[in-house]
Backbone as JSON, one array per atom type, in Angstrom:
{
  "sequence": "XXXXXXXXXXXXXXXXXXXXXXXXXXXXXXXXXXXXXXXXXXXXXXXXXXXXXXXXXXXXXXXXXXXXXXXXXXXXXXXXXXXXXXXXXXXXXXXXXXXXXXXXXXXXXXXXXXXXXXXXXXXXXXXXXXXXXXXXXXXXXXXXXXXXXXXXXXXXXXXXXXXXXXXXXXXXXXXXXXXXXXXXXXXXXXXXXXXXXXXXXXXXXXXXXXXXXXXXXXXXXXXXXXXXXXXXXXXXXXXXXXXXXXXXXXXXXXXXX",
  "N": [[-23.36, 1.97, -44.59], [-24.79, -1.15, -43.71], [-25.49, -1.9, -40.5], [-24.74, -4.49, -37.92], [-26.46, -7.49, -37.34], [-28.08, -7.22, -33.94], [-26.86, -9.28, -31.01], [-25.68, -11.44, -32.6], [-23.22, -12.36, -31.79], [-22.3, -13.25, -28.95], [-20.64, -11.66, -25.91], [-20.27, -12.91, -23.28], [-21.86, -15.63, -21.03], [-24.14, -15.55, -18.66], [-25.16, -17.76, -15.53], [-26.26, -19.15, -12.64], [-24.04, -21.44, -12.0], [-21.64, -19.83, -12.78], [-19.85, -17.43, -14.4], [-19.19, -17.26, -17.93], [-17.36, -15.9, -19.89], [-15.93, -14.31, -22.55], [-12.66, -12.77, -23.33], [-9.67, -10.99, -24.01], [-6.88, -12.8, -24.72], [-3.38, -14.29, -24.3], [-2.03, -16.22, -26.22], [0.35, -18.03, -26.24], [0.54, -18.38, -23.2], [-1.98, -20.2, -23.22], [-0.76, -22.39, -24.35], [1.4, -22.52, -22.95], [0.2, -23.78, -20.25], [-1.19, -25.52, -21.27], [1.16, -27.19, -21.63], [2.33, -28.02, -19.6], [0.28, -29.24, -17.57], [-1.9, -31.15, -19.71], [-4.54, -30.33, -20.64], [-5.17, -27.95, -18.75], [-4.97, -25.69, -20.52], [-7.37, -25.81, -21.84], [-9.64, -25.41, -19.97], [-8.49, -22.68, -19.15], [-9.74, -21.4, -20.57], [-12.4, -21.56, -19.91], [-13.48, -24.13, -21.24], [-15.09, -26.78, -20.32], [-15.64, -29.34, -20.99], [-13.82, -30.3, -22.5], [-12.01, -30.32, -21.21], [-12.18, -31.6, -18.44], [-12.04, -34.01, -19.23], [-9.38, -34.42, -20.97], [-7.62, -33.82, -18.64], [-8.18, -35.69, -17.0], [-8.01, -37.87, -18.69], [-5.03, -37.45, -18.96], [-3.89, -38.02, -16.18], [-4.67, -40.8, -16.11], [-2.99, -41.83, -18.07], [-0.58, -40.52, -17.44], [0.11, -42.16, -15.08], [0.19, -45.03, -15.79], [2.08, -44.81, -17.93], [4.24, -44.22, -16.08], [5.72, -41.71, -16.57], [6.12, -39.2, -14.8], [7.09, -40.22, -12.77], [9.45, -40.35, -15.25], [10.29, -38.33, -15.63], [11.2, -37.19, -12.93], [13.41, -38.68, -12.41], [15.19, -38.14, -14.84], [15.23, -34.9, -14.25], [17.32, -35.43, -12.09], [19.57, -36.62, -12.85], [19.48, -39.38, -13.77], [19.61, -40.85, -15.51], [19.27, -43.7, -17.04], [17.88, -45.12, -14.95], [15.39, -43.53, -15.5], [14.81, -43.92, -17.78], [14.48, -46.9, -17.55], [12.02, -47.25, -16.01], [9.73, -45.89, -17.37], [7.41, -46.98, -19.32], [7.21, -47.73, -22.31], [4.98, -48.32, -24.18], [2.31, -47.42, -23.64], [3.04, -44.38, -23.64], [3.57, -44.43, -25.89], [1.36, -43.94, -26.36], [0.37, -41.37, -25.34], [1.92, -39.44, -26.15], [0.72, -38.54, -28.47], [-1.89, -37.16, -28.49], [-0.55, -35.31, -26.52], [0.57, -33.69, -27.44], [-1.46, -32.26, -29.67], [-2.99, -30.94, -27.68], [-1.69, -29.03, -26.87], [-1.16, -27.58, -28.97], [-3.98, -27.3, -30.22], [-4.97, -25.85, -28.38], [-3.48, -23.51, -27.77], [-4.15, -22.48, -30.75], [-7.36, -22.05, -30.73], [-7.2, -20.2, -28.82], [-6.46, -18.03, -30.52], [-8.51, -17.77, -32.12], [-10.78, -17.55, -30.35], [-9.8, -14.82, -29.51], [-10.15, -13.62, -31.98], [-12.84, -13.99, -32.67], [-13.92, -12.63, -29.77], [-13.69, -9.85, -30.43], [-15.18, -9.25, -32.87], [-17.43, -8.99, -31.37], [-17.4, -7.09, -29.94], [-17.26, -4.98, -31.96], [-19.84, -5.84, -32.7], [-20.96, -4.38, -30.47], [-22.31, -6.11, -28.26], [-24.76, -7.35, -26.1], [-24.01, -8.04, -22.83], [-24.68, -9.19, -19.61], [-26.04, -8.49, -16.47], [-26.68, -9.47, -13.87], [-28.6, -12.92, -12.75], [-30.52, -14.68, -11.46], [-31.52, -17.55, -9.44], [-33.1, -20.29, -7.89], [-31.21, -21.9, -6.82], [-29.14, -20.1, -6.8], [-27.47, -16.83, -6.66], [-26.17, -14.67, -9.04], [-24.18, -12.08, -10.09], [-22.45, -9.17, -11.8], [-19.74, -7.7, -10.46], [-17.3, -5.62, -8.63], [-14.15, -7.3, -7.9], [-11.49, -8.02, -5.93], [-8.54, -8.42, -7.61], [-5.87, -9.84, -6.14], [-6.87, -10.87, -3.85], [-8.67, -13.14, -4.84], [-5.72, -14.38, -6.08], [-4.58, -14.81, -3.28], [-6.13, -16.64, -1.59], [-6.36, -18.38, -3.66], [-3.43, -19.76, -3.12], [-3.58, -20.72, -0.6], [-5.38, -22.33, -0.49], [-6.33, -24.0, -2.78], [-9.1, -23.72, -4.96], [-11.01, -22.37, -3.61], [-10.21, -19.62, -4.42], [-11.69, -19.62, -7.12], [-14.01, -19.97, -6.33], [-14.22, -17.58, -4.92], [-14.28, -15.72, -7.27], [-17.03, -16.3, -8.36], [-16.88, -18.57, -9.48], [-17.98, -21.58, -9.87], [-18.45, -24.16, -11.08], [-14.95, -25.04, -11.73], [-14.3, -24.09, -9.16], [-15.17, -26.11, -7.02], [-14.13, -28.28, -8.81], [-11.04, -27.51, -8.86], [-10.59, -27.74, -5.88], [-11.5, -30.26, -4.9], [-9.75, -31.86, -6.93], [-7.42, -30.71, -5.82], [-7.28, -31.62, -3.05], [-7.33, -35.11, -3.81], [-5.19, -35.27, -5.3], [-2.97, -34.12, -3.43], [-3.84, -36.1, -1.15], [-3.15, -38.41, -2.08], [-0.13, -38.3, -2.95], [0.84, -38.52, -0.5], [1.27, -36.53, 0.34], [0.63, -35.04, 3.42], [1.25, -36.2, 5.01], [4.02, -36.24, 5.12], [5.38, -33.62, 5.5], [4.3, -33.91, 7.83], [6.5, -35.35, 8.94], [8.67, -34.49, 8.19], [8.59, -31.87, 9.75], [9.09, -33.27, 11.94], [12.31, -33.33, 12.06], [12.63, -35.66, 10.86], [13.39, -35.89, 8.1], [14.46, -37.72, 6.41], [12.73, -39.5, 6.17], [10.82, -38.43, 5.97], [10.77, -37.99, 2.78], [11.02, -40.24, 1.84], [8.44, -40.96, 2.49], [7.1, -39.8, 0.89], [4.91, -39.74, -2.28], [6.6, -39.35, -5.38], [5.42, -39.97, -8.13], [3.08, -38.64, -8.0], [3.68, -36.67, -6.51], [4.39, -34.36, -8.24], [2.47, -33.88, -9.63], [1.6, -31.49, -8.27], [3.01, -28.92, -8.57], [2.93, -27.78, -10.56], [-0.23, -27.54, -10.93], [-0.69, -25.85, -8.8], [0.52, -23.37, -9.77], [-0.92, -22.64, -12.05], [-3.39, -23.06, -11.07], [-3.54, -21.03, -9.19], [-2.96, -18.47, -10.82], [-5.14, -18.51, -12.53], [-7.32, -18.2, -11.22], [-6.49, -15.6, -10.57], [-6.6, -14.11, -12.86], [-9.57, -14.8, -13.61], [-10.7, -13.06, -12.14], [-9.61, -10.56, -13.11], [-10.7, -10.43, -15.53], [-13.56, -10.08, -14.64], [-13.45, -8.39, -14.03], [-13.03, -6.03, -16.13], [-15.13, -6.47, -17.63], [-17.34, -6.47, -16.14], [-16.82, -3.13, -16.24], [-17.73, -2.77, -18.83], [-19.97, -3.8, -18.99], [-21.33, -1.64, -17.62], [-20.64, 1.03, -18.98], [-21.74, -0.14, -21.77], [-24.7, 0.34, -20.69], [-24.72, 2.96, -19.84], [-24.77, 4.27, -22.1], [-27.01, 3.0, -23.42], [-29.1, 4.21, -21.78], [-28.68, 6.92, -20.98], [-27.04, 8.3, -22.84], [-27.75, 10.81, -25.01], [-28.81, 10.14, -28.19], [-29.43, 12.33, -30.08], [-26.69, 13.67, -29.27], [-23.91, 15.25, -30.44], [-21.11, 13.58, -31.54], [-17.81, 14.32, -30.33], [-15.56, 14.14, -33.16], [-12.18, 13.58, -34.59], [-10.32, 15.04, -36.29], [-7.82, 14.01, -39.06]],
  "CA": [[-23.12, 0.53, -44.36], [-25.54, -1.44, -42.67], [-24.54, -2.32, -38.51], [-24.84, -5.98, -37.91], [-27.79, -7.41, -35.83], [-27.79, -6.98, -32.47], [-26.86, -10.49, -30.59], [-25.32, -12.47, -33.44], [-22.08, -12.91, -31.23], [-21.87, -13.12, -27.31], [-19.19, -12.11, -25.06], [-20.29, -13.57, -21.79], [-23.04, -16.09, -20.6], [-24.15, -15.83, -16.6], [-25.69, -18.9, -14.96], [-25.81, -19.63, -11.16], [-22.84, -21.65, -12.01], [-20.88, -19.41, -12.47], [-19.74, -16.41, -15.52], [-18.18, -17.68, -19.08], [-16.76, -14.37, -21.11], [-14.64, -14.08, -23.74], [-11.54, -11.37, -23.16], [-8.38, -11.27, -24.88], [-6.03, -14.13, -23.87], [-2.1, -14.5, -24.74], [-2.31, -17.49, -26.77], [1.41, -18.75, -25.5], [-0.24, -19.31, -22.43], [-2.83, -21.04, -23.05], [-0.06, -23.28, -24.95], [2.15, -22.87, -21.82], [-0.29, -24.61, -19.23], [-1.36, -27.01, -21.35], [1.99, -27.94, -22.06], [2.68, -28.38, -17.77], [-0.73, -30.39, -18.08], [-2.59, -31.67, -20.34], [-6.49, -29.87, -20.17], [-5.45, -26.62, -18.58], [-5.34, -24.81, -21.63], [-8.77, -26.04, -22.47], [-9.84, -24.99, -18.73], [-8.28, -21.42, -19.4], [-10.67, -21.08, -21.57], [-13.74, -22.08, -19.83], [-14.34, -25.33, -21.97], [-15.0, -27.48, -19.54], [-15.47, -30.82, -21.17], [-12.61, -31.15, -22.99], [-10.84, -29.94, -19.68], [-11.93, -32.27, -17.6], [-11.98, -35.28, -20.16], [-8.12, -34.56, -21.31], [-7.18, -34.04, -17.59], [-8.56, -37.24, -16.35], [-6.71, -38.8, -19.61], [-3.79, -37.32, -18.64], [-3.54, -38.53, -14.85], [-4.42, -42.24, -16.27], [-1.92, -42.24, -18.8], [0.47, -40.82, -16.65], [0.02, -43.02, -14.1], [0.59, -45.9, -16.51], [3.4, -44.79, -18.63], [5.2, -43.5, -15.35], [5.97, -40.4, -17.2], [6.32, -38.08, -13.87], [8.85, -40.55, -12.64], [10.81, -40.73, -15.84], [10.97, -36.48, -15.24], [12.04, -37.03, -11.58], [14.95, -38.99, -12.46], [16.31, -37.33, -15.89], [16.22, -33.96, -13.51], [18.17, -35.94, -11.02], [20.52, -37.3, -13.9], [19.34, -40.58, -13.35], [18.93, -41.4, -17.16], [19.43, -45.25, -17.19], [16.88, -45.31, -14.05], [14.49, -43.54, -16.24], [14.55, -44.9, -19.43], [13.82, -48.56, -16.97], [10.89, -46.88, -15.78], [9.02, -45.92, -18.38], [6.59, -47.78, -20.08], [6.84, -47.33, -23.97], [3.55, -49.01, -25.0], [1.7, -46.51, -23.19], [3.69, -43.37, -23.44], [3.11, -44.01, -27.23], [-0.57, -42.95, -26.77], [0.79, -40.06, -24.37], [2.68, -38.45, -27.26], [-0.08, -37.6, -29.87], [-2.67, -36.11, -27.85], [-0.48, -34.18, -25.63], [0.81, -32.56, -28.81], [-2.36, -32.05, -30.16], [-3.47, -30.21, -26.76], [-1.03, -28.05, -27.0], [-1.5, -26.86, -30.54], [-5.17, -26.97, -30.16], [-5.11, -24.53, -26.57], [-2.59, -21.92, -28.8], [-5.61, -22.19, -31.81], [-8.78, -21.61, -30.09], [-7.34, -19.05, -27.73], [-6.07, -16.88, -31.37], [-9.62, -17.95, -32.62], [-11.56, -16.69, -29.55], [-9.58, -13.18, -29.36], [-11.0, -13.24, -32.82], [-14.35, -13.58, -31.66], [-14.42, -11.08, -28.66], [-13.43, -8.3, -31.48], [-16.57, -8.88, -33.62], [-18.63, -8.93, -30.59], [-17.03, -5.75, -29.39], [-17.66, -4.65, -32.75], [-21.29, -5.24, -32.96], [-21.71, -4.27, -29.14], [-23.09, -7.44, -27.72], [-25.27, -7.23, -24.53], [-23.52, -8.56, -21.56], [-25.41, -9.68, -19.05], [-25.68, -8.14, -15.34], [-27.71, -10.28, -12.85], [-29.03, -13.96, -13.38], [-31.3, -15.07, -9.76], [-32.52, -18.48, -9.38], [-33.71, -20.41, -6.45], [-30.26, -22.18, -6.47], [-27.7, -19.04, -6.56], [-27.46, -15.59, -6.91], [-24.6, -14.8, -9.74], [-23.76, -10.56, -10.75], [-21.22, -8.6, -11.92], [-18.96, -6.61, -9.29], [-15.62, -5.35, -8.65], [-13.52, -7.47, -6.95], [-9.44, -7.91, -5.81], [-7.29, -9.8, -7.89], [-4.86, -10.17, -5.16], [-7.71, -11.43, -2.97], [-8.27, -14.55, -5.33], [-4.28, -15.25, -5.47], [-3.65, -15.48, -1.97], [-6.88, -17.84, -1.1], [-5.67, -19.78, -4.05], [-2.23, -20.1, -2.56], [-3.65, -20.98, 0.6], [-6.56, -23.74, -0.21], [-6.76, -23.98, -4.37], [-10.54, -23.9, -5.11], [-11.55, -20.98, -3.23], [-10.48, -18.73, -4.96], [-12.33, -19.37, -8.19], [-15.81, -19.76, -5.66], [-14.88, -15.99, -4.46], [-14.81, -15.5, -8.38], [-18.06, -17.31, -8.46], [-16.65, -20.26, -10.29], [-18.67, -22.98, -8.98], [-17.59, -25.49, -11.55], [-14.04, -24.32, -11.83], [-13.98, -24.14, -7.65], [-15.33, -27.24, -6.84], [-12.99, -29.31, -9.46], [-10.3, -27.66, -8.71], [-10.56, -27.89, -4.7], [-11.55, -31.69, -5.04], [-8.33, -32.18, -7.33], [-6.27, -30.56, -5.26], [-7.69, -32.84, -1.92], [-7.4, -36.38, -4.05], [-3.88, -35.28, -5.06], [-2.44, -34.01, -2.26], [-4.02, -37.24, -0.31], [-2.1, -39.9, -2.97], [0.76, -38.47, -2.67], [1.48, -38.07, 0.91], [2.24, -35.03, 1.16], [0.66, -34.39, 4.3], [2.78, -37.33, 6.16], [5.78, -35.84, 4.58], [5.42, -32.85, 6.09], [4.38, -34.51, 9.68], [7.96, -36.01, 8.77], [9.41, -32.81, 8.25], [8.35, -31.14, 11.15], [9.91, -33.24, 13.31], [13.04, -33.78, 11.93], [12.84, -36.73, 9.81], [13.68, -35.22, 6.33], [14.66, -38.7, 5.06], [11.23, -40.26, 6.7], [9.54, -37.58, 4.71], [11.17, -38.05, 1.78], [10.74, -41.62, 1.6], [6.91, -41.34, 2.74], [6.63, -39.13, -0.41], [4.84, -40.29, -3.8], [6.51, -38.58, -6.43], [4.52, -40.08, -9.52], [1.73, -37.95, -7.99], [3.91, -34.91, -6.01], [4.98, -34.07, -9.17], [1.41, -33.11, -10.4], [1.67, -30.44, -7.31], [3.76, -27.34, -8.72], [1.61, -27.51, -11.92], [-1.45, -27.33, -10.27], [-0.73, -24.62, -7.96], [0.92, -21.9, -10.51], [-2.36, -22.88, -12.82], [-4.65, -22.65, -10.68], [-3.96, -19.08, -8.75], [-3.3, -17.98, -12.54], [-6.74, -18.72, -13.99], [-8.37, -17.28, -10.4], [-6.53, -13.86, -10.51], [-7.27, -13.83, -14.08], [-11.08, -14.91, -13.68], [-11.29, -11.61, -11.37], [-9.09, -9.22, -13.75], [-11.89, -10.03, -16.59], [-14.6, -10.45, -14.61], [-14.08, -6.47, -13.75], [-13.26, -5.39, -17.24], [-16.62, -7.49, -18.38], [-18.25, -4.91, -15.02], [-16.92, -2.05, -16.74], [-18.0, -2.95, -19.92], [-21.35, -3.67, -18.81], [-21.64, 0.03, -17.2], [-20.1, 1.78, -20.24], [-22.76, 0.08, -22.17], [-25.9, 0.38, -19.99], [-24.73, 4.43, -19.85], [-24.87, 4.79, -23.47], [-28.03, 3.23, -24.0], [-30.25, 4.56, -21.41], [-28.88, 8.33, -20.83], [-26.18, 8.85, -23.62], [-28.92, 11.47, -25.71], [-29.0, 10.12, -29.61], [-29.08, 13.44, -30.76], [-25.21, 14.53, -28.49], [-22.78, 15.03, -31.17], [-20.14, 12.81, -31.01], [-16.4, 14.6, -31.21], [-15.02, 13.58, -34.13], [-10.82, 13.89, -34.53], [-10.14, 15.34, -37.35], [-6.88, 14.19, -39.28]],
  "C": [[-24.08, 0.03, -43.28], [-24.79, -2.25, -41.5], [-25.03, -3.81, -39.23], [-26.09, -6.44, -37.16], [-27.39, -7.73, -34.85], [-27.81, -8.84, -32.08], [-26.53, -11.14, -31.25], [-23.95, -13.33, -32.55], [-22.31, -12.51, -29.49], [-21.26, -13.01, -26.57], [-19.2, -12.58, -23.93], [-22.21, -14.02, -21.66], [-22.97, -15.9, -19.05], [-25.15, -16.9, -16.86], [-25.27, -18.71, -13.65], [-24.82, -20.03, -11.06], [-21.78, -20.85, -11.88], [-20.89, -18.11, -14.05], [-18.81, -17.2, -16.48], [-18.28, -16.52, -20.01], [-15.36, -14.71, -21.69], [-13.73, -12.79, -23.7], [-10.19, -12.27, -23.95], [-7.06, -12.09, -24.13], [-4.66, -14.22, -25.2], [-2.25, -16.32, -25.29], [-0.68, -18.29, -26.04], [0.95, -18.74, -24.22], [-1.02, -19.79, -21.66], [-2.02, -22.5, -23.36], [0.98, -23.9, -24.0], [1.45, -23.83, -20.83], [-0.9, -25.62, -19.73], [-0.19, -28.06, -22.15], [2.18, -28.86, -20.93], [1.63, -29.49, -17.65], [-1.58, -30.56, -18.29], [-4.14, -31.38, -20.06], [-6.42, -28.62, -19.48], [-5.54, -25.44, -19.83], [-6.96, -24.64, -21.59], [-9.73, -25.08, -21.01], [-9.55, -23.1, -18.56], [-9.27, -20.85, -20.03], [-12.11, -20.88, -21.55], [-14.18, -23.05, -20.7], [-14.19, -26.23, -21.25], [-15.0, -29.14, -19.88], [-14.45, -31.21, -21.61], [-12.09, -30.7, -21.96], [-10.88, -30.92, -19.37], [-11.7, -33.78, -18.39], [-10.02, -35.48, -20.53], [-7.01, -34.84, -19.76], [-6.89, -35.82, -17.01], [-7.74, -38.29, -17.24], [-5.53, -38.66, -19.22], [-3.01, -37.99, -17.2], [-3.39, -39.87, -15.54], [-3.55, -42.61, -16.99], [-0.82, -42.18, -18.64], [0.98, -41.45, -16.1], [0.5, -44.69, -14.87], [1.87, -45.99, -17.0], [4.62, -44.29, -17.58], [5.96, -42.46, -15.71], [6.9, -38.9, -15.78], [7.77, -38.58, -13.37], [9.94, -40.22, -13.53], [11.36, -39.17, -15.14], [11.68, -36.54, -13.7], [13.28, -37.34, -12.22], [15.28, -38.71, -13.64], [16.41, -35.84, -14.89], [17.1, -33.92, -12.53], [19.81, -36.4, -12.07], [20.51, -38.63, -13.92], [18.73, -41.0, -14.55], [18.52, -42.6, -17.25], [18.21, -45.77, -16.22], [15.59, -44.77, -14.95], [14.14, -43.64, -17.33], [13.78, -46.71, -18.8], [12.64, -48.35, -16.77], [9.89, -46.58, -16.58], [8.61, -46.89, -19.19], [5.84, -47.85, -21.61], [5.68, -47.77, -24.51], [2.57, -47.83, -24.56], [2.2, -44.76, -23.32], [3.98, -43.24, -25.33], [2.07, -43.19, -27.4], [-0.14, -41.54, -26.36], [0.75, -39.42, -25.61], [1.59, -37.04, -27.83], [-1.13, -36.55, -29.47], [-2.23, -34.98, -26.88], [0.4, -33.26, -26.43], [-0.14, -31.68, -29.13], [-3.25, -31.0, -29.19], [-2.66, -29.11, -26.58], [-1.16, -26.8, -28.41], [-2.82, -26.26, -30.31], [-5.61, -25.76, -29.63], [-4.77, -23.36, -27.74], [-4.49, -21.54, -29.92], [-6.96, -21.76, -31.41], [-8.23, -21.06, -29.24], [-7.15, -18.07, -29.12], [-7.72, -16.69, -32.35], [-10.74, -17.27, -31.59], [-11.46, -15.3, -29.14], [-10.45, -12.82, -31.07], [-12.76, -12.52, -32.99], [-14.62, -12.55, -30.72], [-13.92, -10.08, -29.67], [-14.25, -8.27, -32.37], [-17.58, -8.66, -32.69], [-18.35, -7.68, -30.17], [-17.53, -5.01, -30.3], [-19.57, -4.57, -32.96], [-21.62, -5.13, -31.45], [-22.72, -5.0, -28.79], [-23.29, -7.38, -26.88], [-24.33, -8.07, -23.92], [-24.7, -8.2, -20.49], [-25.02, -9.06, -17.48], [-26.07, -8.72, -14.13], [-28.0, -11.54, -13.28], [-29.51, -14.62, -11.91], [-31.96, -16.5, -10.4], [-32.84, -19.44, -8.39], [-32.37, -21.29, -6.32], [-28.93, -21.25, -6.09], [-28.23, -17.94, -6.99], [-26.05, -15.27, -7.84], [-25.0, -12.8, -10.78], [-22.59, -10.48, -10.54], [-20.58, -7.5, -10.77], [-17.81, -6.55, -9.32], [-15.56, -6.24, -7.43], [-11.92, -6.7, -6.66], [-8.82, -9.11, -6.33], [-6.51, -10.56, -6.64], [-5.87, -11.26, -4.18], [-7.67, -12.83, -3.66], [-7.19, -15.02, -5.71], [-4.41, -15.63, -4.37], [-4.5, -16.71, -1.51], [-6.5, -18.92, -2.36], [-4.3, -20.46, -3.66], [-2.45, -20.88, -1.24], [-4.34, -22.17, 0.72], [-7.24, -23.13, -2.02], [-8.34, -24.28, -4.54], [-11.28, -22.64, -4.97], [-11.61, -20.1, -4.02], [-11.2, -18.09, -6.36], [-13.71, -19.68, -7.54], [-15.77, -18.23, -5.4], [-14.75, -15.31, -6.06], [-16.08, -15.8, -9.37], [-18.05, -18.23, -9.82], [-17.23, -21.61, -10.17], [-17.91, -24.51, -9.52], [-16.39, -25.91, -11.15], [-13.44, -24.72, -10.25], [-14.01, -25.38, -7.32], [-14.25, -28.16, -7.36], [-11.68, -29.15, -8.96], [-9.76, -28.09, -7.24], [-10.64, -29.78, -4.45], [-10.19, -32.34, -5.83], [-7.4, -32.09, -6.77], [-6.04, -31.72, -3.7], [-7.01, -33.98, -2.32], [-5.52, -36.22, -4.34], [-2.41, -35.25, -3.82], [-2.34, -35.55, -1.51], [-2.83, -38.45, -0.85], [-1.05, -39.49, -2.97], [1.89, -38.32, -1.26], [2.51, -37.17, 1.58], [2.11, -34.29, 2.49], [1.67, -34.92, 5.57], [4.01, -37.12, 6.15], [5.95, -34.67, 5.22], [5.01, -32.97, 7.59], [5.87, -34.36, 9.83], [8.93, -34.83, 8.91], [9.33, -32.17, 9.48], [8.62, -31.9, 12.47], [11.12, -33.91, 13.35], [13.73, -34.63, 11.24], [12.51, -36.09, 8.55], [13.68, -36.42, 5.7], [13.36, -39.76, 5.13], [10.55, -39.32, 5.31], [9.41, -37.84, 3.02], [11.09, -39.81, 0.8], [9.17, -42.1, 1.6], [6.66, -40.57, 1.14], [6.48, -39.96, -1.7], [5.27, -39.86, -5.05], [5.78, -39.0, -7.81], [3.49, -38.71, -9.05], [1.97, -36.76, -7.49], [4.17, -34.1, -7.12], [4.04, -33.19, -10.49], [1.14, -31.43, -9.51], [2.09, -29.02, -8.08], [2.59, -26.96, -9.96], [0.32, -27.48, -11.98], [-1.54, -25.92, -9.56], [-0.14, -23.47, -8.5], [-0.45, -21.85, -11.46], [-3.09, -22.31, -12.04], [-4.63, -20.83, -9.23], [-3.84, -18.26, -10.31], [-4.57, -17.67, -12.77], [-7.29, -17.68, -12.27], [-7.97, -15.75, -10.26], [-7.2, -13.44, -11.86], [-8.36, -13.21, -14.53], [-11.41, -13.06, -13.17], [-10.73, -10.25, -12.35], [-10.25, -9.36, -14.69], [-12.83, -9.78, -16.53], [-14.73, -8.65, -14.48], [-13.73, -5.95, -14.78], [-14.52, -5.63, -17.8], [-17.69, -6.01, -17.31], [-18.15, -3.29, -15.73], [-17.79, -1.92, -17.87], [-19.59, -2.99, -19.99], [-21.84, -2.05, -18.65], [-21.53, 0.81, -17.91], [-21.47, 1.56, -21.28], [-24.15, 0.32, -21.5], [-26.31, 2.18, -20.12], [-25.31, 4.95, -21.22], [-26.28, 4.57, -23.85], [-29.16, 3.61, -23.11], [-29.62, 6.24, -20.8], [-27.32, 8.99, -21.63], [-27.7, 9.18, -24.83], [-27.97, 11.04, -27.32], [-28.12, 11.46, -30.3], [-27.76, 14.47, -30.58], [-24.63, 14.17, -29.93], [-21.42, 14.94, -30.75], [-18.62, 13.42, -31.56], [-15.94, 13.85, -32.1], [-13.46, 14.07, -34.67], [-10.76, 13.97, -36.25], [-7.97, 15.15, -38.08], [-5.97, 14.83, -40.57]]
}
């Protein structure tokens, strides 16, 4: 049987930016975070345009249809308050696309494990180095744990010490503009000295409300980035061994059943 040609499928591009590889991903969730919201799936994924394009839809349409509110007050039991709140003309559009992002995420994550198993199959170079007068970007072992805790601590980071550039940047700037609109840092002044109901009153929930779902996302995707980025390291080394001092002519055990 003839092999396949070499390079037809790719499992990882490098750029200064940053590394995009293909590894095997639980399709529930990819379906899970872009249920929470709207463009992390796509973002799981490394597809960055529809990430940031569905995202940015999603804040404005939120923000319109008051959507976050209605969720405050139905988990408060405050039905009648949020049924007033909501803005059905808008929260029509909501619907279809944040269906459709959900479905989509699930489909192209069961479609891209597809993909990384023909590329595995025809052993597809991966890439080890990429130098250019803007960045330096190789493969190395890191620590998962290391990119949790700096994402727990200041969201962004930890997909720059995964050299995420894109990825870092967006998410560190998201987390800033959010944080800022909903005054969460005044709420916590408030807090700290007593005034709970100051705090609580300085607080925006349309916009605190994007908080929890931001911050389980985004240390997610950066421990992640680092668990693949060192199977992708192995993978490189495994092949590099084979083709420059695994001898042709070694016969290869063969299990006999």
């Amino acid at each position: 049987m003839q092999s396949p040609p070499p390079g037809r499928r790719s499992v990882a591009h490098m750029s200064p930016l940053g590394l995009t590889c293909m590894q095997p991903r639980n399709p529930w969730m990819a379906a899970f975070f872009a249920f929470s919201f709207p463009g992390f799936g796509y973002l799981l994924l490394d597809r960055y345009l529809p990430a940031f394009t569905l995202i940015g839809w999603e804040v404005f349409i939120n923000t319109k249809a008051h959507v976050n509110l209605g969720i405050m007050y139905s988990l408060l039991g405050r039905f009648d308050q949020a049924k007033s709140i909501l803005n059905a003309d808008w929260l029509i559009l909501y619907v279809s696309l944040y269906l459709f992002n959900i479905w989509d995420s699930y489909r192209l994550t069961v479609d891209l494990n597809k993909q990384y198993q023909l590329a595995q199959h025809e052993n597809a170079d991966i890439p080890n180095t990429r130098l250019s007068s803007w960045d330096i970007n190789f493969l190395s072992k890191k620590k998962p744990a290391t990119a949790l805790i700096w994402s727990l601590l200041a969201p962004g980071t930890g997909h720059l010490y995964a050299h995420k550039i894109i990825s870092g940047f967006f998410v560190l700037g998201a987390t800033i503009a959010v944080t800022a609109l909903s005054r969460l840092p005044m709420s916590f002044q408030y807090a700290a000295l007593g005034e709970i109901a100051g705090g609580i009153r300085t607080l925006d929930m349309q916009w605190a409300m994007y908080l929890p779902s931001m911050y389980l996302f985004f240390a997610y995707d950066a421990y992640l980035s680092v668990v693949e980025q060192n199977k992708l390291f192995e993978l490189e080394q495994v092949q590099f061994l084979k083709q420059h001092y695994q001898s042709k002519e070694f016969p290869m055990p063969v299990r006999e059943w």
